[in-house]
N, C-alpha and C positions, 0 to 999 in steps of 0.2 A: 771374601777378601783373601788376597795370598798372604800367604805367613812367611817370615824373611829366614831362611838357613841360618845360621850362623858355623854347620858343622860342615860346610860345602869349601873346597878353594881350589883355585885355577894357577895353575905355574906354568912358564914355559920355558925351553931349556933349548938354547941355540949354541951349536959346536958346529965344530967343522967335524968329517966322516973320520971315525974309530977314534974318537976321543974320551968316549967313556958314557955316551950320555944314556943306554940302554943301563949300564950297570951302575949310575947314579940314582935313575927311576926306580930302580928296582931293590936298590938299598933303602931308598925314601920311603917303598911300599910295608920294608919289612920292621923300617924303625916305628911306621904308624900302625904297625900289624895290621894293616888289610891281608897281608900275605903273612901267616905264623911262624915260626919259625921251626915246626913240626910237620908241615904241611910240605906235599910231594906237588914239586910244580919246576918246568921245564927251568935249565941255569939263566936262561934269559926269558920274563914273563915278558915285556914287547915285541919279541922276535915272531 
């Protein structure tokens, strides 16, 4: 039997081009800490 996530979620994020939405995702990554904030990773993690 599958067992249901509840720590899984799906967003999606429509702009028009150079609107910000690289560097929304990537504040979202760092406020959820998947991304540390001690941790060495390119200024844009989508790019």
């Amino acid at each position: 039997m599958l067992t249901e996530r509840t720590d899984l979620r799906n967003i999606a994020i429509i702009a028009h081009v150079d609107h910000g939405k690289t560097a929304l995702v990537d504040g979202l990554l760092r406020q959820s800490h998947t991304i540390r904030d001690n941790q060495q990773v390119a200024d844009r993690v989508l790019d």
